[in-house]
C-alpha positions in Angstrom: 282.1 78.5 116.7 285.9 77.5 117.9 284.6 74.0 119.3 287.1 71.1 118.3 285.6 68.3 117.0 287.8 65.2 117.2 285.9 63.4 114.4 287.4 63.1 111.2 287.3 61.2 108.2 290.6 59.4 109.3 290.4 56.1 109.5 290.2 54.6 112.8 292.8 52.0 113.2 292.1 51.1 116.6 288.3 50.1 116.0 289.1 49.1 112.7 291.4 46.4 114.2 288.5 45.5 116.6 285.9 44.8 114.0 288.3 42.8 111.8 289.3 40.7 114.9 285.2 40.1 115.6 284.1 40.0 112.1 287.3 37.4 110.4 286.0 33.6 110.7 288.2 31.3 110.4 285.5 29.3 108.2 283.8 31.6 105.9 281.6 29.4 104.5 280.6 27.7 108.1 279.9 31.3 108.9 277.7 31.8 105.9 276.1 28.8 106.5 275.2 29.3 110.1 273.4 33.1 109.3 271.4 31.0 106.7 270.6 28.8 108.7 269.4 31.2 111.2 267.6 33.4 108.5 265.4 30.0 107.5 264.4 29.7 111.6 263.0 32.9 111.7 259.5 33.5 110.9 258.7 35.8 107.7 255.8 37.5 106.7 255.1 37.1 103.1 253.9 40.6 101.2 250.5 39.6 101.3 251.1 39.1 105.1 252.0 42.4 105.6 249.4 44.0 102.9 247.4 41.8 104.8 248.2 43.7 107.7 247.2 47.1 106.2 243.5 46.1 105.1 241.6 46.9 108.2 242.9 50.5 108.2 242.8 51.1 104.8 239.1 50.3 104.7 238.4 52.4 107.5 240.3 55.1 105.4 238.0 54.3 102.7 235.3 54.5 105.0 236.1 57.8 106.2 236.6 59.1 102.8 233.0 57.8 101.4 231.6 59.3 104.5 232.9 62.7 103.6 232.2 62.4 100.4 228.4 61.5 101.2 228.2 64.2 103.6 229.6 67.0 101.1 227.4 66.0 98.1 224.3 65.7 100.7 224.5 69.5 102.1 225.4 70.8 98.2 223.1 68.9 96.6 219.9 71.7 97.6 221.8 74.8 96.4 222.7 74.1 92.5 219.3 73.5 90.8 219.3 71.8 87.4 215.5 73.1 86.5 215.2 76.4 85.1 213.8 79.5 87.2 209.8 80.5 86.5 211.6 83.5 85.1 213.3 81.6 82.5 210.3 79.6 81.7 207.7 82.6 81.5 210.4 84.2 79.0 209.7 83.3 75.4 213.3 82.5 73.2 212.8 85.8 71.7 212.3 87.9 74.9 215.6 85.8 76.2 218.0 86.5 73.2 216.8 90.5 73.0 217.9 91.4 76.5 221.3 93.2 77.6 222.4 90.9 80.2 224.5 87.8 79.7 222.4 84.4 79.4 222.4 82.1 82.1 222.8 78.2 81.4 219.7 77.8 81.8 218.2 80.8 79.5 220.6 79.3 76.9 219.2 75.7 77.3 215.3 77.4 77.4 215.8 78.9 73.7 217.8 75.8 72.6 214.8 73.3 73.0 212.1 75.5 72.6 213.8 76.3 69.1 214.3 72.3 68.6 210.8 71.8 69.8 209.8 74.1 67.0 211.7 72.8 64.2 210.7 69.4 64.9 206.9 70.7 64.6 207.1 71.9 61.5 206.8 76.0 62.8 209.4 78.8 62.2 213.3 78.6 62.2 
C-alpha cells in the first residue's frame, strides 16, 4: 500500500485559527451564562423518565421469558417421574442391595424407607 495520506498528527494551524476565532467571546461569563440559560429551556427527562420509558418492553421481555419457561417445564414435566417403577416396588431391600447392577435413585430411596419403616416398627436392623 504506497497511498499518501495527508493526515498527520500536525497541528492544523489554519483550522486551529478558525475555531479560536468562532469559539473566543469577548464575555466569557455572558457566554456561560447564555448556554445555561439555554440548557434550563430545554426539556429533560429525569432517570425515572427514561426507566420509565423501558417498562413496557421490559415486561414483555419478562413476559416472553415466563412463557418459555412455562412451556419448557410443561413438555418435561411427563418424562422424569418421581414415583418408583413396579419393579422397584415388587423388589424387597434385600433383593435390591444383592444385585450386580448399580442402584437407581429410586432403588436407593426404596431400601432407605423400607429399612426406616422397619426400625421404627420395632423389626430387624
Amino acid at each position: 500500500m504506497t497511498d499518501r495520506n495527508d493526515f498527520d498528527a500536525n497541528p492544523d494551524r489554519p483550522l486551529g485559527e478558525v475555531l479560536r476565532e468562532h469559539l473566543t467571546a469577548p464575555d466569557d461569563v455572558a457566554f456561560a451564562a447564555r448556554v445555561m440559560a439555554r440548557i434550563r429551556l430545554e426539556p429533560r427527562d429525569s432517570s425515572w423518565d427514561i426507566l420509565a420509558q423501558w417498562m413496557p418492553r421490559g415486561l414483555a421481555a419478562a413476559a416472553t421469558l415466563a412463557l418459555a419457561v412455562a412451556l419448557g417445564w410443561y413438555a418435561t414435566r411427563g418424562t422424569a417421574t418421581s414415583r418408583p417403577s413396579a419393579e422397584v416396588v415388587a423388589n424387597s431391600p434385600s433383593d435390591i442391595l444383592t444385585t450386580s447392577e448399580p442402584l437407581s435413585e429410586d432403588q436407593i430411596l426404596t431400601v432407605v424407607m423400607e429399612v426406616g419403616i422397619r426400625q421404627d416398627a420395632g423389626g430387624e436392623k
